[in-house]
SERO-4910 file (N, C-alpha, C, O; in steps of 0.05 Angstrom, whole numbers):
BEGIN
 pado doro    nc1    nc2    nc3   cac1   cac2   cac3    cc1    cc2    cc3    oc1    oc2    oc3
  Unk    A     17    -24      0      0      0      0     18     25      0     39     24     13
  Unk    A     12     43    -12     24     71    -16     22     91      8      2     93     22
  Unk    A     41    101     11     37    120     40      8    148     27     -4    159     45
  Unk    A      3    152      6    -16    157      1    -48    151     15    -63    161     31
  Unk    A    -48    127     -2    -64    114      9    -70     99     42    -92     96     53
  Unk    A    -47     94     49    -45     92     82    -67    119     88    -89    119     98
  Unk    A    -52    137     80    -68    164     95    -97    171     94   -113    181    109
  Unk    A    -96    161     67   -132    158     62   -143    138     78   -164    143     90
  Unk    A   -131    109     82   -150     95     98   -146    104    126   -159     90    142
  Unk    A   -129    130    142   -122    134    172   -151    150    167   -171    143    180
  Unk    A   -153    171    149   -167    178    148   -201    167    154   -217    174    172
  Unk    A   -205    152    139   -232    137    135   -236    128    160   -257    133    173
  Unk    A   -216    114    171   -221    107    204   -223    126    218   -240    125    236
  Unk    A   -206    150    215   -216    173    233   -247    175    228   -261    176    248
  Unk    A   -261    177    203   -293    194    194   -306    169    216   -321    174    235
  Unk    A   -299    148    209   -323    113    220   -321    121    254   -341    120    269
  Unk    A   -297    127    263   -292    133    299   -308    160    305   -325    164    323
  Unk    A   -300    180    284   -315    202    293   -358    206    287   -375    216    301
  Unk    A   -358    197    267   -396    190    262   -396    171    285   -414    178    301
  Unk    A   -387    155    291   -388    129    314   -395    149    344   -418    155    353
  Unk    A   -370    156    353   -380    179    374   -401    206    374   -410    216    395
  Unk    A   -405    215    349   -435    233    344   -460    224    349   -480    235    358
  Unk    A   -451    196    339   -485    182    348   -483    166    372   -505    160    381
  Unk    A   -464    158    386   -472    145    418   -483    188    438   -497    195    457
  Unk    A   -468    198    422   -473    225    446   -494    237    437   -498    259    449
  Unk    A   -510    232    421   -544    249    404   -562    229    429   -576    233    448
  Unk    A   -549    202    412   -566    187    425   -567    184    462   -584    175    477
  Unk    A   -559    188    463   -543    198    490   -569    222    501   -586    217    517
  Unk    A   -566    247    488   -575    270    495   -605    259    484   -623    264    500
  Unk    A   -610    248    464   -638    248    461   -654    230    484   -678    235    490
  Unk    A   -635    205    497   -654    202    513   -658    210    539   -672    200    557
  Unk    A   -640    231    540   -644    257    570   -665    274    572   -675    287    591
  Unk    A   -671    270    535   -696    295    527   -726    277    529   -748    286    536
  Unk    A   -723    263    525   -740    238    523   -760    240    545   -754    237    568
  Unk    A   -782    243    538   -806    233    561   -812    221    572   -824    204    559
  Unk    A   -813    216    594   -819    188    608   -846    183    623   -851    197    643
  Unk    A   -862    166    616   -885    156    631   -871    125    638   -861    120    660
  Unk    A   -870    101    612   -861     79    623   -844     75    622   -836     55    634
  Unk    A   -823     92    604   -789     94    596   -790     70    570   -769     61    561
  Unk    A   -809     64    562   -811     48    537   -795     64    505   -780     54    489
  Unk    A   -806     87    507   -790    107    487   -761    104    496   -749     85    485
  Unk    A   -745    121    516   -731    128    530   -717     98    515   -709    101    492
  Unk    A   -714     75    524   -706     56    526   -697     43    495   -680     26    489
  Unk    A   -717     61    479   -714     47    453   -698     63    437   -692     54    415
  Unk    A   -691     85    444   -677    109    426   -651     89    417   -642     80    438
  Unk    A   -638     80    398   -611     72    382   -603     87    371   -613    110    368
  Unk    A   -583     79    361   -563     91    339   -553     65    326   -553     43    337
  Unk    A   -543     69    300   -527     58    282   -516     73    264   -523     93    252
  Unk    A   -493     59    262   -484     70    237   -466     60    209   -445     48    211
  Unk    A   -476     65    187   -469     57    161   -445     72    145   -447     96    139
  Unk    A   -418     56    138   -395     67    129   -389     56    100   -398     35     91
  Unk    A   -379     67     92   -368     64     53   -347     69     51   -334     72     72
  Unk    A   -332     71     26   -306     80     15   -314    111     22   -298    126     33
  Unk    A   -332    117     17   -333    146     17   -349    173     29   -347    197     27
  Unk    A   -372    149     50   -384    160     67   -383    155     90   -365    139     96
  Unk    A   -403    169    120   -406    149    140   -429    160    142   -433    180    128
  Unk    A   -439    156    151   -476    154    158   -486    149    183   -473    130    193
  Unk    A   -506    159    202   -517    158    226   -543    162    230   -555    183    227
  Unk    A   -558    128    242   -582    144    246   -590    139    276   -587    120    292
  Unk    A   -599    162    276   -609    161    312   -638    152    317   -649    166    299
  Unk    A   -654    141    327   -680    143    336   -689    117    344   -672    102    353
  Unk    A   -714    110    341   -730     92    353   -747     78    333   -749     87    310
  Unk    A   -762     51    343   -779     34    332   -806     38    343   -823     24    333
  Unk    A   -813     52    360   -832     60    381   -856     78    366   -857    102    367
  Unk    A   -879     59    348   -899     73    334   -904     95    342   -911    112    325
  Unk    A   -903    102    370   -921    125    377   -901    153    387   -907    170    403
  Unk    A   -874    151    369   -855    164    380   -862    191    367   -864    212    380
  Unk    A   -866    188    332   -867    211    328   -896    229    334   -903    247    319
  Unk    A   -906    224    348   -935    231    352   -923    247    381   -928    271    383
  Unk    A   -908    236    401   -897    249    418   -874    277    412   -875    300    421
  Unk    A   -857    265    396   -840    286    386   -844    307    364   -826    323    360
  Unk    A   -869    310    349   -890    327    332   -910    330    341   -921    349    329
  Unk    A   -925    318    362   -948    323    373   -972    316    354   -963    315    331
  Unk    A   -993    311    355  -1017    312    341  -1043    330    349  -1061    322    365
  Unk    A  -1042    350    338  -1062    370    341  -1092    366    339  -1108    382    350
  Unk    A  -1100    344    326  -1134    338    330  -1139    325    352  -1162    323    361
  Unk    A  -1115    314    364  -1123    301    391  -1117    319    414  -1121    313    437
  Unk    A  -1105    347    405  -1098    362    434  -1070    357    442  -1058    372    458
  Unk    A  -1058    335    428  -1028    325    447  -1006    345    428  -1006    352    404
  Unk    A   -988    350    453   -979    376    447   -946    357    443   -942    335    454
  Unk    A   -923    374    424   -907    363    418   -887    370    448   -884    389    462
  Unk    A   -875    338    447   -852    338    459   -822    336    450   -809    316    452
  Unk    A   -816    356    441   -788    339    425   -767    332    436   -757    343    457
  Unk    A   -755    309    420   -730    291    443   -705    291    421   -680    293    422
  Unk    A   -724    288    399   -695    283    374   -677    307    364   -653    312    366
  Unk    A   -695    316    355   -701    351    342   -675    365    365   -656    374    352
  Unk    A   -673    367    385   -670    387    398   -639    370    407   -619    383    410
  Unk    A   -641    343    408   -607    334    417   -586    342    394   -562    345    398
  Unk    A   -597    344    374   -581    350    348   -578    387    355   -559    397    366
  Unk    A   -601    399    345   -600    430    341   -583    441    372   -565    458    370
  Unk    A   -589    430    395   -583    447    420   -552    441    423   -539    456    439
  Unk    A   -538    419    408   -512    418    407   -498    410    388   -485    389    383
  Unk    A   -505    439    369   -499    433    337   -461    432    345   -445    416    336
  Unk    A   -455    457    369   -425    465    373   -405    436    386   -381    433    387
  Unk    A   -419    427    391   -410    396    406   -400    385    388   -376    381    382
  Unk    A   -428    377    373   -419    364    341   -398    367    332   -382    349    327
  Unk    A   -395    388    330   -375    401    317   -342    401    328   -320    402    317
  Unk    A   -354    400    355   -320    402    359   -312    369    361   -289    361    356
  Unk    A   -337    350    369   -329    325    363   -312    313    335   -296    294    333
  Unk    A   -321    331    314   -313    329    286   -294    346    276   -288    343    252
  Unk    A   -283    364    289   -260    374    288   -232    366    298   -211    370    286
  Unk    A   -239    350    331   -223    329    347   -214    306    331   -191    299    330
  Unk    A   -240    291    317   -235    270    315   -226    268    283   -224    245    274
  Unk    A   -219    291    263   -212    292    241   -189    303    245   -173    308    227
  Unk    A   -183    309    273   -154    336    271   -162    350    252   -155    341    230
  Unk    A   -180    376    251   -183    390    249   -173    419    261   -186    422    282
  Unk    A   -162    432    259   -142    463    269   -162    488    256   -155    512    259
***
């Protein structure tokens, strides 16, 4: 392998380690935001994440039918939104960020 290429694959492991730690800490914060009556939501919030030659990918959330009805609310029934997802991302866009500046060595 070419010292080139070495660098590209240090690289790629850096992007897979750093999306890796974005989504344990969303997921993390989303289920702090998370509502609790039986902690059934709370409990179900995951993460995963999907890597390529040229991407990495993250998804945060739940299997929990009745999640987005909590986190958008539904207005003909009166139920008012709670958001858990929405707000772990936006309220620590700067986190993100420095997670992905750390973990790319970024200056």
């Amino acid at each position: 392998m070419s010292r080139f290429q070495e660098e590209i694959q240090k690289m790629r492991e850096r992007r897979e380690k750093t999306i890796q730690q974005i989504a344990v800490f969303v997921e993390a914060e989303a289920k702090l935001r998370a509502p609790v009556d039986t902690g059934h939501l709370r409990r179900s919030i995951t993460h995963q994440t999907e890597n390529s030659e040229t991407q990495s990918k993250a998804y945060i959330g739940t299997n929990v039918e009745y999640a987005p009805y909590v986190e958008f609310g539904v207005a003909s029934k009166n139920i008012k939104p709670q958001p858990y997802l929405r707000p772990a991302i936006e309220e620590n866009k700067d986190k993100i960020k420095e997670i992905i500046e750390k973990g790319m060595n970024v200056q």
